[in-house]
Structures are given as structure tokens and as C-alpha cells.
PyMOL commands that place a pseudoatom at each C-alpha (Angstrom):
pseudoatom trace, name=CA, resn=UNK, resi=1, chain=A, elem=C, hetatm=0, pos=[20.302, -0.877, 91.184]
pseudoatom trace, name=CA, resn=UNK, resi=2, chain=A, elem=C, hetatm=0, pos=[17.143, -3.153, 91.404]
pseudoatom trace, name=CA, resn=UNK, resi=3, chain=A, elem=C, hetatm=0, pos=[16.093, -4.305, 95.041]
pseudoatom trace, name=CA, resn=UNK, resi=4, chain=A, elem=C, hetatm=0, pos=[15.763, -8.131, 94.988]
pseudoatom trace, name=CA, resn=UNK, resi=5, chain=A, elem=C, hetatm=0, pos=[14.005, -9.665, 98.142]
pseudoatom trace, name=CA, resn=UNK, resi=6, chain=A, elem=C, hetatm=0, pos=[13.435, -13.550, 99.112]
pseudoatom trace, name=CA, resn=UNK, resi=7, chain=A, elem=C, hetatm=0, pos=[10.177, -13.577, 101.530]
pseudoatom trace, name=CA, resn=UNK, resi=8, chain=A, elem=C, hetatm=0, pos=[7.446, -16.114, 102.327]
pseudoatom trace, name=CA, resn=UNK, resi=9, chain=A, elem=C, hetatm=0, pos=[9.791, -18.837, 103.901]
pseudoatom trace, name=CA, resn=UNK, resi=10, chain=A, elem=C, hetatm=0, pos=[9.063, -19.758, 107.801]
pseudoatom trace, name=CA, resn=UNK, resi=11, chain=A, elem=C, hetatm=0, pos=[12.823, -19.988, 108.906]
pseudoatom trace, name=CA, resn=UNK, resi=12, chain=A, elem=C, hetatm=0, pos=[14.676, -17.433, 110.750]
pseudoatom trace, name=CA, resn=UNK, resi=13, chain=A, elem=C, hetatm=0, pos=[17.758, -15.629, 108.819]
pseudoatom trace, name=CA, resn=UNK, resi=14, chain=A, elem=C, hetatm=0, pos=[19.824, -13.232, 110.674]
pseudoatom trace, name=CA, resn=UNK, resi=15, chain=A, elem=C, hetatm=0, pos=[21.204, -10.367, 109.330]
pseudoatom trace, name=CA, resn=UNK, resi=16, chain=A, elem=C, hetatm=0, pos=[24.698, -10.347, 107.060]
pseudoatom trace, name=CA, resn=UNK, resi=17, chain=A, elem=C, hetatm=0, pos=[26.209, -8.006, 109.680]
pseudoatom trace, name=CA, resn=UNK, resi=18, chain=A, elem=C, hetatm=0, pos=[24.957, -5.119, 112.394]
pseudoatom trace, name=CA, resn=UNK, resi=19, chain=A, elem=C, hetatm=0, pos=[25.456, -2.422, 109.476]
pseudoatom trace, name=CA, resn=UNK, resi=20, chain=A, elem=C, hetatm=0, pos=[24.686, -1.637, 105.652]
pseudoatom trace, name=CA, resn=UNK, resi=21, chain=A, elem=C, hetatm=0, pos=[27.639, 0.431, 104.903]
pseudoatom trace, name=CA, resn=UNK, resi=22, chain=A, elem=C, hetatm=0, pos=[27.867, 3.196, 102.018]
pseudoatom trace, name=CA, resn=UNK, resi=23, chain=A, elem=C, hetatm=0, pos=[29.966, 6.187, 101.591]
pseudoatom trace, name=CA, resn=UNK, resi=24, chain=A, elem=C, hetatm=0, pos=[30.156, 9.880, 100.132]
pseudoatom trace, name=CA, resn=UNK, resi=25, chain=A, elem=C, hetatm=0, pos=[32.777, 10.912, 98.033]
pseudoatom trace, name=CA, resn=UNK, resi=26, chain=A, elem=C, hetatm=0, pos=[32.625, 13.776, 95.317]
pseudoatom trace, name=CA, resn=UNK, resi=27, chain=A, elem=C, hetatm=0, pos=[29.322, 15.107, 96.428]
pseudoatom trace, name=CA, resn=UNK, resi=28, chain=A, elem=C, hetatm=0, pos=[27.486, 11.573, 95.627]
pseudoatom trace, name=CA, resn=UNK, resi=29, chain=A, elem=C, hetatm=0, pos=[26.649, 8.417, 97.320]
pseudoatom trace, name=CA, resn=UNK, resi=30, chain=A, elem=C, hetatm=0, pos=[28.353, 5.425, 96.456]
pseudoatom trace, name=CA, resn=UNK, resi=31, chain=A, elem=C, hetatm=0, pos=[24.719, 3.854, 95.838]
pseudoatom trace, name=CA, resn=UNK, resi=32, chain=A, elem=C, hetatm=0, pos=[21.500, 4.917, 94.833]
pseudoatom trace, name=CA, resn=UNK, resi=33, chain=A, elem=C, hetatm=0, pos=[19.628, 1.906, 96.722]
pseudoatom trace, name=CA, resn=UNK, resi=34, chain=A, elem=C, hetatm=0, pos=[19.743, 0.766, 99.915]
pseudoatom trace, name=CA, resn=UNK, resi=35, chain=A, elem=C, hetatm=0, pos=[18.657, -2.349, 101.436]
pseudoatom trace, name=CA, resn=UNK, resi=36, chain=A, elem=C, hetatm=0, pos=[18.994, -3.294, 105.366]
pseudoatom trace, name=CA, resn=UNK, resi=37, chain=A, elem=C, hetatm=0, pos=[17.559, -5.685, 107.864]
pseudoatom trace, name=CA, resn=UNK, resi=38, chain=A, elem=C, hetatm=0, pos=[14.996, -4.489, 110.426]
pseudoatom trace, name=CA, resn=UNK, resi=39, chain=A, elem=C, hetatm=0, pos=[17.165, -3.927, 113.623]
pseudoatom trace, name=CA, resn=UNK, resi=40, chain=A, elem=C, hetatm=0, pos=[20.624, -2.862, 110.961]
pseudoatom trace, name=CA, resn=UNK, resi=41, chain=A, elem=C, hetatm=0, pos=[21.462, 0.754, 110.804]
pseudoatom trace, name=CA, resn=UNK, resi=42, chain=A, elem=C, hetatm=0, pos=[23.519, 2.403, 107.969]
pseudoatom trace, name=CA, resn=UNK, resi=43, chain=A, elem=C, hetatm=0, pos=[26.609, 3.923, 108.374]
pseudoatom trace, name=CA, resn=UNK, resi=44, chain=A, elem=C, hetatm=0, pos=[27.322, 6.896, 106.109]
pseudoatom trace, name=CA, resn=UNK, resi=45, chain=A, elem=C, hetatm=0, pos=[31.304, 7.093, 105.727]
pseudoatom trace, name=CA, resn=UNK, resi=46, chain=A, elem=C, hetatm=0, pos=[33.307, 10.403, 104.318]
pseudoatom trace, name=CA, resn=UNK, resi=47, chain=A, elem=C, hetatm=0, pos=[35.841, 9.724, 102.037]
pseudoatom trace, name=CA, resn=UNK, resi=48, chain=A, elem=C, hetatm=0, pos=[36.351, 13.385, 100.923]
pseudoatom trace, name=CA, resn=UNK, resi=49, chain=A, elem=C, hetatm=0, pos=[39.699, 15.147, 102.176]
pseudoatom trace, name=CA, resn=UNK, resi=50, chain=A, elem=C, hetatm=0, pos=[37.436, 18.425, 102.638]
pseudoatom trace, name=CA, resn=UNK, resi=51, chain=A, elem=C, hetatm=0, pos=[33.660, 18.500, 101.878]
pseudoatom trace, name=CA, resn=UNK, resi=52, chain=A, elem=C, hetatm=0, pos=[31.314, 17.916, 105.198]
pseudoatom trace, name=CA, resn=UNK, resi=53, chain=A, elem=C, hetatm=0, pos=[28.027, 16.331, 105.293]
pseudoatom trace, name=CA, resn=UNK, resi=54, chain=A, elem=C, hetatm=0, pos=[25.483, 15.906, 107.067]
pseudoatom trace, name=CA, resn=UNK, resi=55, chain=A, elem=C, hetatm=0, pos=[23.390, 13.169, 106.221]
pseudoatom trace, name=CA, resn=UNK, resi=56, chain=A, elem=C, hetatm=0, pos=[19.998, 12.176, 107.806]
pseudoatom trace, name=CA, resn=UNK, resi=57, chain=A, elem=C, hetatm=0, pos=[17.129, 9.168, 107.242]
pseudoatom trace, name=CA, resn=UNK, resi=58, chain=A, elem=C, hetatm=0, pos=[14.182, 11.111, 106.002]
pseudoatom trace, name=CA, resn=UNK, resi=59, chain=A, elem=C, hetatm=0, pos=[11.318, 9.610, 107.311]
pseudoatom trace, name=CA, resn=UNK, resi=60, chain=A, elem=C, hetatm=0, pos=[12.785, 8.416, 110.917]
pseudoatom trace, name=CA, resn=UNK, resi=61, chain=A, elem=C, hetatm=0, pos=[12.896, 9.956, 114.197]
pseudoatom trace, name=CA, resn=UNK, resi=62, chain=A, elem=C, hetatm=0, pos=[16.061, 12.362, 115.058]
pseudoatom trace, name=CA, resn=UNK, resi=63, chain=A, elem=C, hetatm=0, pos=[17.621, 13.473, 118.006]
pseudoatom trace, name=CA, resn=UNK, resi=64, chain=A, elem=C, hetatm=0, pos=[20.879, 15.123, 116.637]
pseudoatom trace, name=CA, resn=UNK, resi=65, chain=A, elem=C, hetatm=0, pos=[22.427, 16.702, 113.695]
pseudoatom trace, name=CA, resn=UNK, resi=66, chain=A, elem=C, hetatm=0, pos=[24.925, 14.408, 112.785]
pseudoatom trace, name=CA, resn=UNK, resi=67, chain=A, elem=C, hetatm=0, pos=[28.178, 15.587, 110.756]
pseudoatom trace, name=CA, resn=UNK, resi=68, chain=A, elem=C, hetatm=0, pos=[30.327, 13.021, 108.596]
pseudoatom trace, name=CA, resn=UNK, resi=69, chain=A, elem=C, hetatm=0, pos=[34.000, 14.988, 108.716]
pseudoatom trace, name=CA, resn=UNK, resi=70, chain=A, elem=C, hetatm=0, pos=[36.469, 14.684, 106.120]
pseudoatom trace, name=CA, resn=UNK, resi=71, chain=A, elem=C, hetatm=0, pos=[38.120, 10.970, 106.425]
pseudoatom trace, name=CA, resn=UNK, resi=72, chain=A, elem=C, hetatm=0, pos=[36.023, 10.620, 110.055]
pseudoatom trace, name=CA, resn=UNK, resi=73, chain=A, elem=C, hetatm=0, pos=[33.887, 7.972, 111.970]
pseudoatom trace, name=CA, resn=UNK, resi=74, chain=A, elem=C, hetatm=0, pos=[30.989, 7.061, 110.080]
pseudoatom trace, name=CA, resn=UNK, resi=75, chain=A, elem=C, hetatm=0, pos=[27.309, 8.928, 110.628]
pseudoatom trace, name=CA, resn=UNK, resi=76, chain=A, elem=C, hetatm=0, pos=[25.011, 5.684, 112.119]
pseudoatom trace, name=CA, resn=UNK, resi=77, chain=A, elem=C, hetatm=0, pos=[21.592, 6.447, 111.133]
pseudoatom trace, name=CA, resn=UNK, resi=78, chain=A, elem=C, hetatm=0, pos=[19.061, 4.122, 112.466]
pseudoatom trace, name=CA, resn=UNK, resi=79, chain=A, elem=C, hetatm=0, pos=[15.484, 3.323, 110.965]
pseudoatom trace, name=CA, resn=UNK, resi=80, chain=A, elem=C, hetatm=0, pos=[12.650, 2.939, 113.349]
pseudoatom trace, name=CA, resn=UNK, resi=81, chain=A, elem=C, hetatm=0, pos=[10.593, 0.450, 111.753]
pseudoatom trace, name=CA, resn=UNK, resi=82, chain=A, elem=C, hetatm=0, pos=[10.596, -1.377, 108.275]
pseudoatom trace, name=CA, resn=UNK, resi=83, chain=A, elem=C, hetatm=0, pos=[9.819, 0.649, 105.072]
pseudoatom trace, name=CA, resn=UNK, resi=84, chain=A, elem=C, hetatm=0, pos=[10.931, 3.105, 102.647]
pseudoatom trace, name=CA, resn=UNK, resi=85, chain=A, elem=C, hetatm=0, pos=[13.240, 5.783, 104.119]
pseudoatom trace, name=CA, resn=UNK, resi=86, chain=A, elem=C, hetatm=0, pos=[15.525, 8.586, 102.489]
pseudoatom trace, name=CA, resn=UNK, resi=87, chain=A, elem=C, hetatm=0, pos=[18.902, 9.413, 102.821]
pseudoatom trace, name=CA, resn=UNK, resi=88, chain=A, elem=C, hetatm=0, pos=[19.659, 13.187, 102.087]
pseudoatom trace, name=CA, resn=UNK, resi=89, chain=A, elem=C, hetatm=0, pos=[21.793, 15.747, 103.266]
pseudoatom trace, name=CA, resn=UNK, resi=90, chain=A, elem=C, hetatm=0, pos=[21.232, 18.777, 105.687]
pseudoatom trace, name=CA, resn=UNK, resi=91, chain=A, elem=C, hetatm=0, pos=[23.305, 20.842, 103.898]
pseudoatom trace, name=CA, resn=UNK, resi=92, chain=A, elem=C, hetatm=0, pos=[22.316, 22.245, 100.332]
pseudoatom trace, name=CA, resn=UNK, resi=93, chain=A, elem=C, hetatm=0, pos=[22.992, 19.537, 98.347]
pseudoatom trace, name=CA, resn=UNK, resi=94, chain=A, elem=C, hetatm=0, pos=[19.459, 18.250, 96.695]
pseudoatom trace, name=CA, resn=UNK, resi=95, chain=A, elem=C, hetatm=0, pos=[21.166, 15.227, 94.039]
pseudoatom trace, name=CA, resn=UNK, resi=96, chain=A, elem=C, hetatm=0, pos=[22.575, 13.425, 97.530]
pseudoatom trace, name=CA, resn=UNK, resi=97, chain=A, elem=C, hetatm=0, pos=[20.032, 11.254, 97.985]
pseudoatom trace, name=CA, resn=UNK, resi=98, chain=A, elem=C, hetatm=0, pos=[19.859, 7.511, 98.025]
pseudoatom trace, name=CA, resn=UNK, resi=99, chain=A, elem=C, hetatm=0, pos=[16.401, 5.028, 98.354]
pseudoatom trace, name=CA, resn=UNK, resi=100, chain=A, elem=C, hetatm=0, pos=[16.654, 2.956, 101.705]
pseudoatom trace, name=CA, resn=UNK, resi=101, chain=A, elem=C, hetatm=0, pos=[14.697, -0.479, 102.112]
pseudoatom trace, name=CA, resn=UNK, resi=102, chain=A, elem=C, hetatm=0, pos=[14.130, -1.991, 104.952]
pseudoatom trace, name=CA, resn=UNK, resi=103, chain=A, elem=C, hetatm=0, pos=[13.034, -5.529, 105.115]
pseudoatom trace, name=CA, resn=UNK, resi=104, chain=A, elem=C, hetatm=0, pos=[11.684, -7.620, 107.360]
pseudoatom trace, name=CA, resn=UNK, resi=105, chain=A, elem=C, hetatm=0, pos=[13.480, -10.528, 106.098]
pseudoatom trace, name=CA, resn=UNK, resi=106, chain=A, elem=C, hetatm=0, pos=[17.555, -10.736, 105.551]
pseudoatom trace, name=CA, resn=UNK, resi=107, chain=A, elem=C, hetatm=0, pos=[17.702, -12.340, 102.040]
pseudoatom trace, name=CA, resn=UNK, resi=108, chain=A, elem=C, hetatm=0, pos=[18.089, -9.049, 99.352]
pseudoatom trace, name=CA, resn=UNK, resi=109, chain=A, elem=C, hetatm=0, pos=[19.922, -8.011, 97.772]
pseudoatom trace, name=CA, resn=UNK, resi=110, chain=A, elem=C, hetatm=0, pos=[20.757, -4.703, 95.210]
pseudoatom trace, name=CA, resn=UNK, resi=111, chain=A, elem=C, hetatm=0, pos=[21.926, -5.393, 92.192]
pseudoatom trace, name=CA, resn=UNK, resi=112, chain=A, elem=C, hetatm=0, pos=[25.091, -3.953, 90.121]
pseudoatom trace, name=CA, resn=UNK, resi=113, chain=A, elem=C, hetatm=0, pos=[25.085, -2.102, 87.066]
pseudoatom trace, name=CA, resn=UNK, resi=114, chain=A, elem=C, hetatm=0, pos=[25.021, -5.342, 84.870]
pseudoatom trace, name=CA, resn=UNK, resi=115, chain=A, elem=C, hetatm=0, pos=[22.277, -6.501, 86.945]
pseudoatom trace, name=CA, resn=UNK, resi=116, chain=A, elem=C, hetatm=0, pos=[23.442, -9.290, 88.667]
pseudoatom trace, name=CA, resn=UNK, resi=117, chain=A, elem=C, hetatm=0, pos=[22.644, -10.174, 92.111]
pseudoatom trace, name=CA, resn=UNK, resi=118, chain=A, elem=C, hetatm=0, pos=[23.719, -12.863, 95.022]
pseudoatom trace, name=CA, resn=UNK, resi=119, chain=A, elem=C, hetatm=0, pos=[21.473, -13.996, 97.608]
pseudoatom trace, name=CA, resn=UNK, resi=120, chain=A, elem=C, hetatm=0, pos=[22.566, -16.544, 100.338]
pseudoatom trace, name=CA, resn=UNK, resi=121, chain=A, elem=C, hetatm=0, pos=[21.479, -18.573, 103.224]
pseudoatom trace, name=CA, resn=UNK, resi=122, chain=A, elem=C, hetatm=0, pos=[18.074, -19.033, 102.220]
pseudoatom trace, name=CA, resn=UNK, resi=123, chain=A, elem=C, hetatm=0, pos=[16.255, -22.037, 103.316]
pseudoatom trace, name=CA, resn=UNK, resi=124, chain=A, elem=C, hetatm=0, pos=[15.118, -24.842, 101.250]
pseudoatom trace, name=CA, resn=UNK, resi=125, chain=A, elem=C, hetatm=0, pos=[11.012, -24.617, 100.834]
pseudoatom trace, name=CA, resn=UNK, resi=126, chain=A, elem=C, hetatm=0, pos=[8.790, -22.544, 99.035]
pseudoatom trace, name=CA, resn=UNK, resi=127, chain=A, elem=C, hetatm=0, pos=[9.198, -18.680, 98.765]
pseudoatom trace, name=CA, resn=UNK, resi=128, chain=A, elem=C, hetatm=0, pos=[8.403, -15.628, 96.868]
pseudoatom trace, name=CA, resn=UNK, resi=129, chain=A, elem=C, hetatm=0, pos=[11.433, -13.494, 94.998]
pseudoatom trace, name=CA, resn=UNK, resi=130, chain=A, elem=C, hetatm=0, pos=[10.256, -10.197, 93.906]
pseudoatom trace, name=CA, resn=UNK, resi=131, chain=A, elem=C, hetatm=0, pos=[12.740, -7.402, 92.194]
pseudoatom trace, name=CA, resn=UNK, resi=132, chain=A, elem=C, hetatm=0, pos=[11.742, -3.350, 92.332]
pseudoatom trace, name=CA, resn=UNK, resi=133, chain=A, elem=C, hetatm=0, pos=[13.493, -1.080, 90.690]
pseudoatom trace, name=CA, resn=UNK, resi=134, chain=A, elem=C, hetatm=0, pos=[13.166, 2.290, 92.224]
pseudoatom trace, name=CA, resn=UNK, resi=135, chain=A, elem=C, hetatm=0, pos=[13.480, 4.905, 89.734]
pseudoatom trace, name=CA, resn=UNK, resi=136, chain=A, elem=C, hetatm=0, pos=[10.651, 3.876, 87.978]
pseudoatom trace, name=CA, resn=UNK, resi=137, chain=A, elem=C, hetatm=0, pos=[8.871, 1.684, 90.934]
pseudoatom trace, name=CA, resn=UNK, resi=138, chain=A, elem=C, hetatm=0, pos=[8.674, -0.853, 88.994]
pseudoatom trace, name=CA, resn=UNK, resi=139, chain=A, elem=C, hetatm=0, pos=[8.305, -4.816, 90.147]
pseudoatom trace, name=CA, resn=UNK, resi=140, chain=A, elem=C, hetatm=0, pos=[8.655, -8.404, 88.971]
pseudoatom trace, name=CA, resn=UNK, resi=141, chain=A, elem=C, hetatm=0, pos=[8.104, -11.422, 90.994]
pseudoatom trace, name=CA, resn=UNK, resi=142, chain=A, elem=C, hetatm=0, pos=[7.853, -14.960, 91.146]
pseudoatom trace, name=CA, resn=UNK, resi=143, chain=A, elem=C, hetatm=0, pos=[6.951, -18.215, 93.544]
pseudoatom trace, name=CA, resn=UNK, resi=144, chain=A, elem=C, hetatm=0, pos=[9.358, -20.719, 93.568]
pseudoatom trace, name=CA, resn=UNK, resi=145, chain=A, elem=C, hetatm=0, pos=[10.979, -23.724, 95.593]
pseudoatom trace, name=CA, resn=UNK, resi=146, chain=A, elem=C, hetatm=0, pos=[14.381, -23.819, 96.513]
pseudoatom trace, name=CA, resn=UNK, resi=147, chain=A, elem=C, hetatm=0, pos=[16.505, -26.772, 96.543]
pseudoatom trace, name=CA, resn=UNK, resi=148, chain=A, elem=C, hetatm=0, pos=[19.643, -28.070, 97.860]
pseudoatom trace, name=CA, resn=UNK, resi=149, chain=A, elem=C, hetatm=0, pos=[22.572, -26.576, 96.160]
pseudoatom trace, name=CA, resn=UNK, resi=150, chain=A, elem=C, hetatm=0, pos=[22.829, -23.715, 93.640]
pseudoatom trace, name=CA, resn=UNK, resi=151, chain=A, elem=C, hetatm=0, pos=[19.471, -22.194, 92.493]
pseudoatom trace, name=CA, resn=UNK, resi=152, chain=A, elem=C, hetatm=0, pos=[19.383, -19.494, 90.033]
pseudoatom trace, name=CA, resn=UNK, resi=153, chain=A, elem=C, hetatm=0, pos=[16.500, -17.132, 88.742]
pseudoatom trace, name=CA, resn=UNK, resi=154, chain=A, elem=C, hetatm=0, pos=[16.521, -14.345, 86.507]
pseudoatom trace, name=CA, resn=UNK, resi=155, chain=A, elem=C, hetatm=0, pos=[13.500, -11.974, 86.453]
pseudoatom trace, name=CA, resn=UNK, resi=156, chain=A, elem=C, hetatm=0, pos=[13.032, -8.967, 83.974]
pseudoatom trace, name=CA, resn=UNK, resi=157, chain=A, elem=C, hetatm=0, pos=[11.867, -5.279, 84.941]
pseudoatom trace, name=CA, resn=UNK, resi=158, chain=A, elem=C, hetatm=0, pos=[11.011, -3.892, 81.405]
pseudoatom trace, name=CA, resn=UNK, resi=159, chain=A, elem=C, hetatm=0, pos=[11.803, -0.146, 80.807]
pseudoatom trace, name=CA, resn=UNK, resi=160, chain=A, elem=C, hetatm=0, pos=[9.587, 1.898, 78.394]
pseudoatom trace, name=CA, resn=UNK, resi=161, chain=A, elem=C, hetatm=0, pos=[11.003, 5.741, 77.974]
pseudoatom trace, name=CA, resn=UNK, resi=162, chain=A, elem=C, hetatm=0, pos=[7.397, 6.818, 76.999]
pseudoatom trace, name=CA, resn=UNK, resi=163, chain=A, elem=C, hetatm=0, pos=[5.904, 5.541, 79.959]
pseudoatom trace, name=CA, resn=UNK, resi=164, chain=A, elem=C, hetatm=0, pos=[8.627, 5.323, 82.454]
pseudoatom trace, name=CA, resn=UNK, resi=165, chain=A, elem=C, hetatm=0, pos=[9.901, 8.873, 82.608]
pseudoatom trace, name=CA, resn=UNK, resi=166, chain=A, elem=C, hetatm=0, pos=[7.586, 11.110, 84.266]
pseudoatom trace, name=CA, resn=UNK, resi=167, chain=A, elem=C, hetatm=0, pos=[7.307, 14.365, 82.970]
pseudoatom trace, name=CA, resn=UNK, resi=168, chain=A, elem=C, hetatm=0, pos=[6.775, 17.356, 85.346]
pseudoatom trace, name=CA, resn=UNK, resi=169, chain=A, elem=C, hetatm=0, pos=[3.061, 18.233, 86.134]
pseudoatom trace, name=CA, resn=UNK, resi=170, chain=A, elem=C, hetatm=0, pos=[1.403, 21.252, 84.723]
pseudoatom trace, name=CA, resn=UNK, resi=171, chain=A, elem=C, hetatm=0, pos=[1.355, 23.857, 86.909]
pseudoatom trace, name=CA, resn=UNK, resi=172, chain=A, elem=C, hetatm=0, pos=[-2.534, 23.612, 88.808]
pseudoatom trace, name=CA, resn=UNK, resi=173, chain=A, elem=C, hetatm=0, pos=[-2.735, 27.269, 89.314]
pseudoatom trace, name=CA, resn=UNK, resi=174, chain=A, elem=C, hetatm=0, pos=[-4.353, 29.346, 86.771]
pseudoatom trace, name=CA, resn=UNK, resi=175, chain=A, elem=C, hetatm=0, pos=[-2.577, 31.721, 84.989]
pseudoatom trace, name=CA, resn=UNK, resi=176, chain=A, elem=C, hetatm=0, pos=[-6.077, 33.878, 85.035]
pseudoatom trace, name=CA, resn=UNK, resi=177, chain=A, elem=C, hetatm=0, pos=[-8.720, 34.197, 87.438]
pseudoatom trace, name=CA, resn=UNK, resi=178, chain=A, elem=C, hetatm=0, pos=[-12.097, 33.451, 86.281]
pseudoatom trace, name=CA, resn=UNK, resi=179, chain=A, elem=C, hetatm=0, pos=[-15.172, 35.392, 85.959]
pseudoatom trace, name=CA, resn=UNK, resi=180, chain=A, elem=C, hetatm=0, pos=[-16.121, 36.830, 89.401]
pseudoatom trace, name=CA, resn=UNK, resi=181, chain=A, elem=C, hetatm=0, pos=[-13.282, 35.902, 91.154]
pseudoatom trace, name=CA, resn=UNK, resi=182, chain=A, elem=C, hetatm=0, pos=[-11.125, 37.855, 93.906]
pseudoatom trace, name=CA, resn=UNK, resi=183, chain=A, elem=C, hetatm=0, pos=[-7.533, 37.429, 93.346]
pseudoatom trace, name=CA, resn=UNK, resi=184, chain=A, elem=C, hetatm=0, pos=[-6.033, 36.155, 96.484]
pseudoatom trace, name=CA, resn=UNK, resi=185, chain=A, elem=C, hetatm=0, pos=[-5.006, 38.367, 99.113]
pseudoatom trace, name=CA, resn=UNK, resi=186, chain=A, elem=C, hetatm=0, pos=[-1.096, 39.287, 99.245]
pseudoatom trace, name=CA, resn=UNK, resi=187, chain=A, elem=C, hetatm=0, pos=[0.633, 38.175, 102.419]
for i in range(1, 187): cmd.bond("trace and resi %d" % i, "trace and resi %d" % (i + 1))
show_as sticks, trace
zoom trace
């Protein structure tokens, strides 16, 4: 679930469609990233029969709690600006969460689990393509020039389990005062 983005050109591409769509089912999200269009929103579908949610875009203004109902209207959640938003849920459920991207530009895309990905409509010149992969924040990119016709590129994001995985932080707070010092009042 890389994010692959096409930048740098001077032509205007409009979005694939007024919505990114996704959907909860079993307590998860069907993705992990999320990539819109500034001006898109992203509809949050339920397919449980039962389960409610109540998803939200961490990092953009609210006005409402919205509720996704079993089998109901999608939740529109709408980002206020482009950047790197959240999506979690209100209700105690931690592990839904899903990375949201959005882009100035309309040519990304997120790739499956063999790591493909499609981009389309962008125009012939010279542009940048750069790939992130989220869970490790981890980047590759490249100039290029696109031509008429099929163009292909395949760029690498290198995973290293020693250096990749991040291993909780030791705990800052001493486990005994030192010499001289008040312990802190209780509250």
C-alpha cells in the first residue's frame, strides 16, 4: 500500500471522480492508505449487518459526529486543505485507522499488495514520480519524460527489519529521583 504521485507537470488534471471511496467491514478498513484530490472527500461506507462506527478525519475541522449504520449512506468526511490526515473511529476501536493523502495534483495512485500501480491521464512533458510507503515513511523518486503511448516505471522502497521497525521508546521518567530532589506533588 505504497502512495505513488506524478507532480511537476504544468497541465491541469481533474480529479477521477468527486469521492475516494473505502469501506468498514469486520472492524477494519478496506485500506490502510488513502489518496484523494484537493477539493475530493472520502466516503466511509458500512458493510457490517450490526457493528456502528463512527469515523472522523483526524486532523480536519468538525462540525458533527457522524455515524456509519449497519448497510447505511456513507459518512462524507471532507479535508480542509492538502496533507496528511487520519481516519479513526470515535468509538473504542484504536487498530481502525487508515493514512489519508491529499494531493494537490490528481495523478496517484496506491498500490495493491503485489505492488502494482496504474496512473492515467498524465500529460506528455517532464515530471517527477515519487512512491512513499507509509508504515515505514519511506520514499523513492525519480524525474522523467513522458511520451505518447504506454510509459512504464518501476521504483523500489527497500525494507530493512533492523532499521525499519521502530521499537517503543524507553520510558523518560526515572524510576528514582535523584539526590535532592522532591518527588512530585500528588494530584
Amino acid at each position: 500500500d505504497a502512495l505513488v504521485a506524478v507532480t511537476g507537470y504544468q497541465s491541469y488534471v481533474p480529479p477521477s471522480g468527486p469521492a475516494q471511496k473505502l469501506t468498514i467491514h469486520g472492524c477494519s478498513l478496506s485500506r490502510r492508505t488513502v489518496v484523494a484530490t484537493y477539493g475530493q472527500r472520502i466516503e466511509v461506507s458500512n458493510l457490517d449487518p450490526l457493528e456502528t462506527y463512527m469515523p472522523y478525519l483526524d486532523g480536519a475541522a468538525t462540525g458533527a459526529i457522524l455515524v456509519a449504520i449497519p448497510r447505511g449512506d456513507a459518512v462524507r468526511l471532507y479535508p480542509n486543505e492538502p496533507g496528511h490526515y487520519l481516519i479513526r473511529d470515535q468509538l473504542p476501536k484504536e487498530y481502525l485507522t487508515a493514512d489519508v493523502f491529499v494531493l494537490a495534483y490528481a495523478t496517484h495512485d496506491v498500490t495493491g499488495l503485489d505492488g502494482k500501480y496504474e496512473i492515467t491521464g498524465i500529460p506528455v512533458g517532464p515530471v517527477e514520480v515519487n512512491a512513499m510507503l507509509p508504515a515505514t515513511n519511506k520514499s523513492s523518486g525519480q524525474r522523467l519524460e513522458i511520451k505518447p503511448g504506454d510509459n512504464t516505471l518501476d521504483l523500489t522502497l527497500t525494507f530493512d527489519a533492523k532499521t525499519d521497525l521502530k521499537k517503543p521508546a524507553a520510558d523518560p521518567t526515572p524510576t528514582a529521583a535523584p539526590k535532592g530532589a522532591k518527588p512530585a506533588p500528588k494530584k
